[in-house]
N, C-alpha and C positions, 0 to 999 in steps of 0.2 A: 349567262351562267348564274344559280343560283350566288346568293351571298354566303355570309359564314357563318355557323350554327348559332343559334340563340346560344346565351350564357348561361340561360338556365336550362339545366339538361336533365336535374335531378331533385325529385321528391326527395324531403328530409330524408328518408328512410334510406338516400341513395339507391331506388330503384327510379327507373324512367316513367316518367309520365307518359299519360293515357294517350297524349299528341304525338310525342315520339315514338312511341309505338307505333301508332298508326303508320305514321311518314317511314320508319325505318325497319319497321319489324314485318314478318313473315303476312302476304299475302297480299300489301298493300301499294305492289308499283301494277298498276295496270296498262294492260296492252290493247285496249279498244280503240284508243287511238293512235296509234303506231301507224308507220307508214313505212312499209316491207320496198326492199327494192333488190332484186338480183344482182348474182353474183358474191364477188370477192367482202363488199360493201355490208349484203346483209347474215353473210357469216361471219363476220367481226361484230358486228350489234348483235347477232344471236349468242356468240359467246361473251359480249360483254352484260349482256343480260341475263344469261344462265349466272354468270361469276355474281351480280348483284343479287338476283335473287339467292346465292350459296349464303351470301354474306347478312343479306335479312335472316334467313334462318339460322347460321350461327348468331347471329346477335338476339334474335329472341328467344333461343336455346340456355343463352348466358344470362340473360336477362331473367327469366324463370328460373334457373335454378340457383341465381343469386338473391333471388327473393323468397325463392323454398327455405336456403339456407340460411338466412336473417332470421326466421320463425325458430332455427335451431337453435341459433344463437343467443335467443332474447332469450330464448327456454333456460338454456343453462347460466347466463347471466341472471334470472330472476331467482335460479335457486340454490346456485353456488357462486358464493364468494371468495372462492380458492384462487391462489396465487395462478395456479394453472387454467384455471376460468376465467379470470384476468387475460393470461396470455393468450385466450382463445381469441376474448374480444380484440385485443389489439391486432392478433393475423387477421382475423376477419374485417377490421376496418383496413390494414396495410394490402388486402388484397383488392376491397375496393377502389383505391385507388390505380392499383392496374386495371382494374375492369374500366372505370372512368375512360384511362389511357388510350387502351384500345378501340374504346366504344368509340371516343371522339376520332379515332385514327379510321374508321369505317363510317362515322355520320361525313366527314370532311369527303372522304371518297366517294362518297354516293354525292353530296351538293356541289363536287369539283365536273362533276360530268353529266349532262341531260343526253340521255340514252334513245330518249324520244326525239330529238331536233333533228328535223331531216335532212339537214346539210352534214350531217355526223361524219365526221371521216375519217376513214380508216386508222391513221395515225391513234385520233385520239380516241376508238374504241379500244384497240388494242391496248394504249395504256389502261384506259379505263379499266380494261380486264385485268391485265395486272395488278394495278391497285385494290383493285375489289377485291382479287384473290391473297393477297399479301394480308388485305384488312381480317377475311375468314377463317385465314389461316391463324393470324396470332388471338379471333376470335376462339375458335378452338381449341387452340394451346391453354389462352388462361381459365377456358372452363373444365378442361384440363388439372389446374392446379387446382379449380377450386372442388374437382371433383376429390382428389386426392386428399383437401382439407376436409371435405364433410368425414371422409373415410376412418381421420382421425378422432375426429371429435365422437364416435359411437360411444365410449364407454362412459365418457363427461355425460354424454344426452341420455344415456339411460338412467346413470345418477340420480339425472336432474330430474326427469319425466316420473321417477320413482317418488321425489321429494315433491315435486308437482302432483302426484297425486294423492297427497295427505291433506291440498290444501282445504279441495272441495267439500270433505266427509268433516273434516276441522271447521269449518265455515257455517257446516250446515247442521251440525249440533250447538255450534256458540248461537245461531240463530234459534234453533228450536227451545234452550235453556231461557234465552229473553223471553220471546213470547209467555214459556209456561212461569216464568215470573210475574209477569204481565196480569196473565192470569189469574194467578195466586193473591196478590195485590185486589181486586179488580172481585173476589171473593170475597175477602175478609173487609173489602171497605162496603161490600154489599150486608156483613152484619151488624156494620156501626163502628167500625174503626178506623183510626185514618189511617195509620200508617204514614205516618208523613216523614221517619227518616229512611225508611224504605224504599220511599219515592222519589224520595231524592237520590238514593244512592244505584236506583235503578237509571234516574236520568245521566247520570253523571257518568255511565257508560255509553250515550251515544254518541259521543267523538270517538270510541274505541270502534263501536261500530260503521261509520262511517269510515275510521282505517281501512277494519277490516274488507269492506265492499272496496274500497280499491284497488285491493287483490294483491299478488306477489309481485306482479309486474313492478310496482311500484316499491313495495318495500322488500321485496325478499320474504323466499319459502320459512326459511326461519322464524324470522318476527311477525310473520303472517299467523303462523300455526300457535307461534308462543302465544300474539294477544288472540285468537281465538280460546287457548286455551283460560287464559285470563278470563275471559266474560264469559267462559263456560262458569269455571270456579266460581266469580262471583254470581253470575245470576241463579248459579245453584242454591247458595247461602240465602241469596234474598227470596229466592223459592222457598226456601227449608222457612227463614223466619216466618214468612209470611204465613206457613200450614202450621207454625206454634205460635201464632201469635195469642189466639183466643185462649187455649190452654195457659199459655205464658201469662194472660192477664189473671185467669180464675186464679192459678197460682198463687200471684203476687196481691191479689183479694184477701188468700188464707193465712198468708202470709204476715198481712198489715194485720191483721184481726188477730193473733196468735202474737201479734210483738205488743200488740196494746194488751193483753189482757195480762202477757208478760211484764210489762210495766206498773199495770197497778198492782200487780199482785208484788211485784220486788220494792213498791212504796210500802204496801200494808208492812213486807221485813224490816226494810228500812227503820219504821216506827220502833219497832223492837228490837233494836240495837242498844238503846238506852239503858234499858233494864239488864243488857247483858252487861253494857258498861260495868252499872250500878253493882252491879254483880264485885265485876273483877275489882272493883278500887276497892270493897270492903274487905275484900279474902288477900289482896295478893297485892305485893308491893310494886310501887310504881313503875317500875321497870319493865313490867310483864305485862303492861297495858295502855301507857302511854303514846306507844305507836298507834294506836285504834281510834285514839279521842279526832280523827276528824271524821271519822269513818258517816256516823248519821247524817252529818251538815253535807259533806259531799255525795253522799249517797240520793240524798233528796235535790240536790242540785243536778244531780246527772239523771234522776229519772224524769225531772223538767223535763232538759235541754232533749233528753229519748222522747218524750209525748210530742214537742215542740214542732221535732224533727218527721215524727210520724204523721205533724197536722200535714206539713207542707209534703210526705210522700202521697196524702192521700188527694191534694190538690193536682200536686201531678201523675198519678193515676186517671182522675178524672179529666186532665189533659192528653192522654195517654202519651204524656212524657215518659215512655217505659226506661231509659239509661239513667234520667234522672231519679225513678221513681228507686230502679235495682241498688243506685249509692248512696241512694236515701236511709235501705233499708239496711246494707249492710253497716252502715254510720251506727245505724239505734243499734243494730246487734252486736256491737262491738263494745261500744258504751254500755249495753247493759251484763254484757259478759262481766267486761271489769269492775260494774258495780256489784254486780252478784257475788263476784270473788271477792272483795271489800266485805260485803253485809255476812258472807257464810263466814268468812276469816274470824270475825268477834265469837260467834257461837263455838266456831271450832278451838278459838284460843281458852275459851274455858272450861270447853270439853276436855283439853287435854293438860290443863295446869291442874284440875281436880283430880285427874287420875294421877299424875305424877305426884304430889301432895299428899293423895292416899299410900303408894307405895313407890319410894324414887328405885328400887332395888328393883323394879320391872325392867325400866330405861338399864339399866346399869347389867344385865343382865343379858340383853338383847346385843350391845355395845360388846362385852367380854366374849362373849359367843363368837361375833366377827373377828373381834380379833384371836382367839384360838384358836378358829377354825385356819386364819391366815397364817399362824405358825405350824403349823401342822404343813399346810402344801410347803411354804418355803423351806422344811427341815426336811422333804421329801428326799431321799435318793442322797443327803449333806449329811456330813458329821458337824458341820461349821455353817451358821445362815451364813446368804451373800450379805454384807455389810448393807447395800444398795436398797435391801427388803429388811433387814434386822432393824437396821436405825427408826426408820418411820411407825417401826411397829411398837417399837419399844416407848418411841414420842406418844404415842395412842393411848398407850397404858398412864402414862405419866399424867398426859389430858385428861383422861376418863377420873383418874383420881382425884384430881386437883377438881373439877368440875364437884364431883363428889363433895368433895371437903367444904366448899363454896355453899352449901344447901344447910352448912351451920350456921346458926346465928338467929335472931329473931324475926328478919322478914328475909326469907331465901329469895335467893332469884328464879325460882322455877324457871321461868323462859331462857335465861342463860342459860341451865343448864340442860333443857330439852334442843338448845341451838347448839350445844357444845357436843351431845350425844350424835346428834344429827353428822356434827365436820369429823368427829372421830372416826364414824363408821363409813362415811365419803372418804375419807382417805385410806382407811383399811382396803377397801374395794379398789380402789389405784392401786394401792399396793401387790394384791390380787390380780389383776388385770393384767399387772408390768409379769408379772410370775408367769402366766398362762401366754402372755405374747413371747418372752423370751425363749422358755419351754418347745415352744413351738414352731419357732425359727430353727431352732436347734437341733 
């Protein structure tokens, strides 16, 4: 009599291997050598052989469609992560091991009895058929239940099959977007550009793609679909740079050429600052122009450090260090903004102390106006201002005056009093503003 089954009965997957199939599954006890003998004797071996062959066929009936069902299984574990996707894997592993159970309760029955030995006897065909039958039958049962599991799992497997099938068309545009970066790249270094952080940041997605080619099985529908999406987005970008690069550099060409001619031309102002100086200290007391006196020394110190700045964007253009080259550029453009506001400040400051010098009663004029016009709304629909708008408006007048009276003497302060005209009629307009928001709550 045979011995007791190997221990190893099951491929990882918990499906049987290709040997036990053979030795136990459907088609494989053969009858060419059998030795038939009449009677009582060989109708006990014909039913013990029918009940064996029942039980190969229930066993590779369960065997197939535990393996059908494992394909459904991995399905919805690759693409749902739910609590109840979960519980699916674990009925599905707790029924394997009844299948185990039984399989071995039907390998044992088949290696406990040699059906073929010609001294077979009646006694032990009999059991045999018994046992074989006991074995088919709880074969049956449990494919049974597990017919019953598949039954349930229909709504998880369409779920999943549904999420499963975003992943392919997801897959296969993140791939089609590399390529045409690829490409794009691969153009533009064909006109003499390197594009070298483009390439780098084209390379530094293929671990993303390498993820991706391992597919859901491995990481799940989700983050499969998310990083495709990822390297779609990105290699779209480094697509899109790569079809502006050329434009991008003519640009930053006109650009450098337009901030230099910008620089010398805010040196030749620079120069004549002087003379506006010259201007203000002989007309106007010190007060109205002391703030200005660095104005030329740093004006010519920042259109330097602007030229200095433009040498080295133009070095790394010619590196076609293009990040370096864009905060090179916005550097000089910023420093020359605030020198430009610095050098027009002197001219404007004498622009506007001549005019006031000529008639201070313009200022004063413009000033009164705000504030009338601001008594008029707050007296609107009141026999009494509210206190809240009365006070500030009436401090307004009191300022404007006093600024006024301030413009006697031998050297006025014109700038004070064009900075005091200025906070008067800023505060009138609060005042104004608090009127039209309360109004309107209201």
């Amino acid at each position: 009599m045979p011995g007791a089954p190997p221990t190893q009965t099951r491929s990882r997957g918990g499906e049987w291997s290709g040997a036990w199939r053979t030795r136990y599954g459907r088609g494989i006890v053969t009858t060419a050598s059998r030795r038939w003998f009449g009677g009582r004797d060989e109708s006990r071996r014909a039913d013990a052989q029918a009940a064996k062959d029942a039980a190969a066929a229930a066993f590779y009936d369960l065997d197939t469609a535990q393996r059908d069902l494992r394909i459904s299984i991995e399905t919805i574990a690759a693409a749902d992560g739910s609590p109840d996707a979960l519980r699916v894997t674990e009925g599905f592993a707790a029924l394997g091991r009844r299948i185990d159970e039984v399989s071995h309760v039907y390998i044992e029955a088949v290696d406990a009895h040699d059906l073929d030995r010609v001294e077979l006897e009646a006694s032990v065909a009999a059991r045999a058929t018994q046992e074989l039958t006991r074995a088919r039958d709880e074969l049956i049962r449990v494919k049974g239940e597990l017919e019953r599991f598949e039954q349930g799992l229909r709504p998880l497997l369409d779920k999943a099959e549904t999420q499963l099938a975003r992943v392919a068309p997801a897959r296969e545009r993140a791939r089609a977007a590399l390529l045409a970066a690829s490409n794009a790249l691969d153009e533009v270094r064909g006109k003499g550009m390197r594009a070298d952080d483009l390439a780098a940041r084209l390379a530094a997605l293929g671990p993303e793609l390498t993820k991706l080619n391992q597919g859901a099985a491995l990481h799940g529908v989700q983050e499969t679909v998310r990083r495709a999406d990822r390297i779609l987005r990105d290699a779209e970008g480094i697509r899109a740079e790569a079809a502006r690069l050329p434009e991008r550099a003519a640009e930053i060409d006109r650009r450098l050429v337009s901030l230099r001619t910008r620089a010398q031309a805010l040196r030749n102002r620079a120069d004549r600052v002087d003379p506006v100086l010259s201007e203000l200290r002989r007309r106007f007391s010190a007060a109205c122009w002391q703030d200005l006196q660095h104005v030329p020394d740093e004006a010519v110190r920042e259109v330097a450090r602007a030229e200095e700045r433009l040498v080295e964007a133009g070095r790394a253009r010619d590196e076609q260090r293009w990040s370096d080259v864009a905060g090179l550029i916005e550097a000089v453009r910023g420093s020359l903004d605030v020198t430009d506001e610095a050098v027009s400040a002197a001219q404007d400051r004498l622009t506007r102390l001549e005019a006031v010098a000529r008639d201070p009663q313009e200022e004063v004029r413009r000033t009164r106006f705000a504030i009338r016009d601001a008594q008029r709304l707050a007296m609107e629909g009141r026999s009494v201002p509210d206190p809240r708008h009365a006070g500030p408006l009436d401090e307004s007048v009191a300022r404007m005056d006093r600024a006024l009276a301030g413009l006697e003497g031998r050297h006025p302060d014109y700038w004070h009093f064009l900075q005091e005209m200025e906070g008067v009629r800023a505060s009138v307009n609060r005042v104004v503003a608090d009127i039209r928001e309360q109004r309107g709550h209201g």
